[in-house]
Phi, psi and omega in degrees: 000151194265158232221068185248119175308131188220116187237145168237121207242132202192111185286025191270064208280342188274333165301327163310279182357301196263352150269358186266311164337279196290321184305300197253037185225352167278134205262051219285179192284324216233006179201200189205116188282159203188083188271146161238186195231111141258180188234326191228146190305312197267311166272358118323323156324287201304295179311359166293289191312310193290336192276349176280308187314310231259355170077013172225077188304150161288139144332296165229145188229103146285122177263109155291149164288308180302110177236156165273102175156123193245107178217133192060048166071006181209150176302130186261176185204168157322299189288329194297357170276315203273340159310288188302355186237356149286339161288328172211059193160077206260320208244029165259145188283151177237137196219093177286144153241110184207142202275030184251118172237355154324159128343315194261351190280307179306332176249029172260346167281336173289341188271344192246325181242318187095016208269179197269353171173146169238129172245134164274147152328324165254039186233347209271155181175158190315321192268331159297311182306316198279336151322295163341270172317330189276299187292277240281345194269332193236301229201042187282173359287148185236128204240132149263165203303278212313308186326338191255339167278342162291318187306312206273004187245025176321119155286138178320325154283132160276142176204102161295097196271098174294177200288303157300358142237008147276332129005281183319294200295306187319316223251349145304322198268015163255349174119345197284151183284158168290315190305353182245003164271006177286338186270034170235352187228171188267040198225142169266198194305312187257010164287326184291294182320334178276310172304323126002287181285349178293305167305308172312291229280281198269038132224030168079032200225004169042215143327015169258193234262188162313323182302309191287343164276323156285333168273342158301284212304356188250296191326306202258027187060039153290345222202000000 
């Protein structure tokens, strides 16, 4: 019986558990599931690479968004595992599982990563995990019910958060003054303040203060 690999990257070890329990304890027609587990944003990373060196890509990569691991000046996240792992594992299914159901968040990942389905967490049960594995192998994208109400509830803009401005947010939600984030970004003084107000803008916080760009920008797993 054929045999599909699957890695899960989930800062969560009990949540890893429980998809690995219900996956490879599900009794599919035409194959046998065969999972491993990360914990982290850098050993998920690494085990991407290696199954690439080694010619034995997963199948499937389910991603939490939220990940532990700060690199290159900013908080790394699920998706930037899923930018990387369309660069060196292009034919692996990409699956987000994440408890962020908003709109801009969810569709800021169809634009940077593309992936073959998105689960909100609390949409997720055996019978959705086992859906899931089923559709993205054969007939993906596989959407849970909120994932398609973010979807079909697309904001008019696409607005894409490039590396200076996930930058920008880290080094706010730590404390750093903006006159001292100009030596971390490609940006001058009054480009961060204007990129700032920009920032204020797509998450809904207008005038008000860094804290409040910062507490949207954590809400919605950016930060």
């Amino acid at each position: 019986m054929k045999t599909i690999r699957i890695l899960a990257v989930d800062d969560h070890k009990m949540t890893l558990v429980g998809y690995k329990y219900i996956l490879e304890d599900t009794k599919f027609p035409d194959f046998k599931i065969e999972m491993s587990m990360a914990n982290t944003f850098n050993l998920g990373k690494e085990m991407i690479l290696d199954s690439a060196k080694s010619n034995t890509f997963y199948d499937i990569l389910l991603l939490d968004i939220q990940l532990s691991s700060v690199k290159e000046g900013y908080a790394r996240t699920g998706e930037d595992l899923g930018v990387y792992a369309r660069e060196v594992s292009p034919d692996s299914k990409i699956v987000f599982l994440s408890s962020f159901s908003d709109n801009y968040r969810i569709n800021s990942i169809m634009n940077t990563v593309n992936p073959e389905g998105y689960m909100v967490k609390t949409d997720i049960n055996e019978d959705a995990l086992r859906e899931m594995v089923e559709t993205v192998l054969t007939e993906p994208p596989y959407y849970t019910k909120k994932a398609m109400i973010a979807i079909r509830n697309k904001m008019s803009s696409d607005i894409y958060l490039d590396d200076n401005d996930k930058k920008l947010l880290y080094y706010l939600s730590i404390g750093t003054k903006t006159k001292d984030i100009i030596e971390f970004v490609t940006l001058s003084l009054p480009g961060i303040e204007n990129r700032k107000r920009q920032l204020k803008e797509i998450f809904g916080v207008g005038k008000e203060n860094d804290y409040a760009l910062i507490n949207a920008a954590r809400e919605k797993g950016f930060i």
